[in-house]
N, C-alpha and C positions, 0 to 999 in steps of 0.2 A: 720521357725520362731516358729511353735508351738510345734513343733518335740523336742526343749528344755525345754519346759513343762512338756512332756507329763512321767513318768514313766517308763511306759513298753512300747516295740517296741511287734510287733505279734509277733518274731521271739523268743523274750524270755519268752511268754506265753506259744510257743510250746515247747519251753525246758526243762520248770520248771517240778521240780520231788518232788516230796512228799516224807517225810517217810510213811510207813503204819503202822499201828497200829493194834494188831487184831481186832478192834470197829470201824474200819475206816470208812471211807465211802466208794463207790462202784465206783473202779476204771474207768469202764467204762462212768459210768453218769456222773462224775468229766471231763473225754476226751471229750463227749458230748459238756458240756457246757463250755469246756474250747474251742472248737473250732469254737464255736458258738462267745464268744468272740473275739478269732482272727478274723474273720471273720470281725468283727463291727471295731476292730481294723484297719485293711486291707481299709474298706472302711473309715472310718474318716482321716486316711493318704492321698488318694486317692481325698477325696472330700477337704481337706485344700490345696493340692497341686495345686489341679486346683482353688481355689479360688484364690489361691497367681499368679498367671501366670495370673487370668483377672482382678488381682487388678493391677498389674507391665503394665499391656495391658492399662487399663483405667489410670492408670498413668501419661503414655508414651504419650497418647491421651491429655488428660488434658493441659501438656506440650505444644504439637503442638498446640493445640488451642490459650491456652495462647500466645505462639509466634505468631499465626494469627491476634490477636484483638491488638496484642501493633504494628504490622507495620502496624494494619487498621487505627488504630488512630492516630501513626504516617501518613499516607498518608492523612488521612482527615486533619488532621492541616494542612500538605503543602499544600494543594487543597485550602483549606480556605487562606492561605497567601498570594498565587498565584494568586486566583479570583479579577479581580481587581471591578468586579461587585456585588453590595449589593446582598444582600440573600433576596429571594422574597418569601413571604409568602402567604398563601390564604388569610388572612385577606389585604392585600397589595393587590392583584388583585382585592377582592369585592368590593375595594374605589375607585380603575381606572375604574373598570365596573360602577358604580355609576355616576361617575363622570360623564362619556364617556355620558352613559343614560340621564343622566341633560342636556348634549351639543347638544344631537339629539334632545331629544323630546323636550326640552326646559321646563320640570317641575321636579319635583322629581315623579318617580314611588311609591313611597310608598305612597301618598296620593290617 
C-alpha cells in the first residue's frame, strides 16, 4: 500500500552512482551514510508490512465478530418470540416479595 508512495526502494539507494567531481565529497562517508539509509529503508518496509498483515488479521477479526452479534441478536429476538412468559424484572420481584411480606406478617415492613 505504501510501497506506492514511497520513492526509492533500498535496492535503488544501493545502486545510485554519482559523477565525481574533483571537489566532491568523500566517497566513502557518502557509502557510510548511504547505507545507514538503506538500512532505515529496509526496516520501514519491514515494519509497514507487518502493520498491514495485523491490520488485514484485525480485520478478518472484526468481521467474525460482527457476524457473531448479528446471529446473537438474531437468536435473542427468537428467544424473545418464542417465550411465551413475560420478562421479569428485579423491580417485578421486589412487588411479589412485598407483597408476599404484607400477606404473612399482615403489615407493611416499611413502617
Amino acid at each position: 500500500m505504501y510501497q506506492n508512495k514511497v520513492t526509492l526502494t533500498p535496492q535503488e539507494i544501493l545502486e545510485k552512482e554519482f559523477k565525481i567531481d574533483t571537489r566532491g565529497y568523500r566517497l566513502k562517508e557518502v557509502d557510510q551514510f548511504l547505507d545507514v539509509i538503506i538500512g532505515d529503508y529496509e526496516q520501514f518496509f519491514n515494519i509497514i508490512n507487518s502493520l498491514e498483515q495485523e491490520k488485514a488479521d484485525l480485520l478478518g477479526e472484526i468481521m467474525k465478530l460482527k457476524q457473531e452479534l448479528r446471529n446473537m441478536k438474531t437468536n435473542v429476538e427468537i428467544a424473545k418470540k418464542t417465550s411465551d412468559t413475560p420478562e421479569v424484572t428485579n423491580v417485578d420481584i421486589m412487588r411479589r416479595l412485598a407483597r408476599l411480606e404484607k400477606m404473612v406478617y399482615g403489615h407493611d415492613e416499611r413502617d
